[in-house]
C-alpha positions in Angstrom: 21.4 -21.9 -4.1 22.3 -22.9 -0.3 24.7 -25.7 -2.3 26.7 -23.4 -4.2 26.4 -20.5 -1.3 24.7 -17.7 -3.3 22.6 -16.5 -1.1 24.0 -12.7 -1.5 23.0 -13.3 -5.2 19.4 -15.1 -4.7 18.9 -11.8 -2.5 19.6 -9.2 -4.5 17.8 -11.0 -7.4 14.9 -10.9 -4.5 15.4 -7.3 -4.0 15.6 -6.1 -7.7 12.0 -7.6 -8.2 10.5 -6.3 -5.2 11.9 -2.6 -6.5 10.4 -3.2 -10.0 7.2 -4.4 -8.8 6.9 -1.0 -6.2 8.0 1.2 -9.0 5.5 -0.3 -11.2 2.8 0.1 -8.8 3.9 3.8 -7.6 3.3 4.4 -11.3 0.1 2.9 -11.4 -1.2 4.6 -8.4 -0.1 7.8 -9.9 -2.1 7.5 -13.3 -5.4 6.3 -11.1 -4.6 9.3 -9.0 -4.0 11.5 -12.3 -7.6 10.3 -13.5 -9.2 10.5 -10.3 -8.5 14.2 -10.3 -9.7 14.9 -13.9 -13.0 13.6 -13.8 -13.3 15.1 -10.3 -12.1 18.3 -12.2 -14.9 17.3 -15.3 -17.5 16.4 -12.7 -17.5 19.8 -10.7 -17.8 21.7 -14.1 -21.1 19.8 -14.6 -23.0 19.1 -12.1 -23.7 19.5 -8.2 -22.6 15.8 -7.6 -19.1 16.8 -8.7 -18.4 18.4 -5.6 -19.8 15.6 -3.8 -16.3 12.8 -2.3 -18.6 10.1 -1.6 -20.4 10.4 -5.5 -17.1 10.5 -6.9 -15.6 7.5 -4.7 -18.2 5.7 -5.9 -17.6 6.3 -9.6 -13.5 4.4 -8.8 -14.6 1.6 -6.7 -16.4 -0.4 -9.1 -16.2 -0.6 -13.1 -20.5 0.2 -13.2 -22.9 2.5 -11.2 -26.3 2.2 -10.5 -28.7 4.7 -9.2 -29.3 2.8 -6.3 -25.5 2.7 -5.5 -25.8 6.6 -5.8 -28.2 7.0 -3.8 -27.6 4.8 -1.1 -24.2 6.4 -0.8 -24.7 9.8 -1.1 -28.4 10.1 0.6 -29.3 12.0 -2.3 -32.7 11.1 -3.9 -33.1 8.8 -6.7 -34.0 11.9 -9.0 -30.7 14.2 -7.5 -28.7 10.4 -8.2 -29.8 10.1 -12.0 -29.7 13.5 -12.4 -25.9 13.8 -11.4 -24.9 10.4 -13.4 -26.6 11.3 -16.7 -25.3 14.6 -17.0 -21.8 13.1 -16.7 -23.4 10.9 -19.7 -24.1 14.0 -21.4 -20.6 15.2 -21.0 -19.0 11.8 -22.0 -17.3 11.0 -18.6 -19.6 8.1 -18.3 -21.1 6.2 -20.4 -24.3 4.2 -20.6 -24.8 0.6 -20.2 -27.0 -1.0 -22.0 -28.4 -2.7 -19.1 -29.7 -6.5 -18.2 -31.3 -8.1 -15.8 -27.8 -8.0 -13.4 -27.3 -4.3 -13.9 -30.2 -2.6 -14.8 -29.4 0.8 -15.3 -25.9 1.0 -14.9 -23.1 3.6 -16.4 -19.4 3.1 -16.5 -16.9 5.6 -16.5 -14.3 6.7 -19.1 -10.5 7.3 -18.7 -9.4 10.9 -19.0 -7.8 10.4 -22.3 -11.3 9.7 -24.1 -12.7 13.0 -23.9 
């Protein structure tokens, strides 16, 4: 590169990549955005907890949820926290886990598209 003097080259290749790679993320963000909203949408339809930000950020920050996560987060009681997560098992916006001795149990959501 700095023996043939294509630096103007080496930098737009630079440039293109770092375009792709915030395009593709812009898109990305977009979809988890898209989702965020339809279970939010899903969730008020069903329950109480629907209408709850910090039960719902909790469902996106990590691929399981546990009871105790709910209620922790939400000051709800363990009852209200079960309660709110099986009736979006009901519903199909989460599913259950089967559980182990890690993640007793836990439920994971679903993407928009499976319902």
């Amino acid at each position: 590169m700095t023996a043939e003097g294509s630096w103007i080259d080496w930098i737009l290749y630079m440039l293109d990549i770092v375009r792709e790679s915030a395009t593709s993320t812009t898109r990305k963000i977009g979809a988890i955005r898209t989702c965020q909203d339809d279970i939010a949408k899903r969730a008020r339809a069903v329950t109480p907890g629907g209408r709850d930000a910090r039960f719902l950020a909790v469902l996106f920050e990590q691929p399981c949820c546990r009871i105790s996560t709910v209620v922790n987060r939400c000051d709800v009681s363990r009852q209200t926290a079960s309660s709110w997560l099986h009736a979006l098992v009901e519903t199909g916006i989460l599913f259950s886990s089967p559980g182990s001795a890690m993640r007793p149990n836990a439920v994971g959501w679903r993407p928009s598209n499976a319902h």
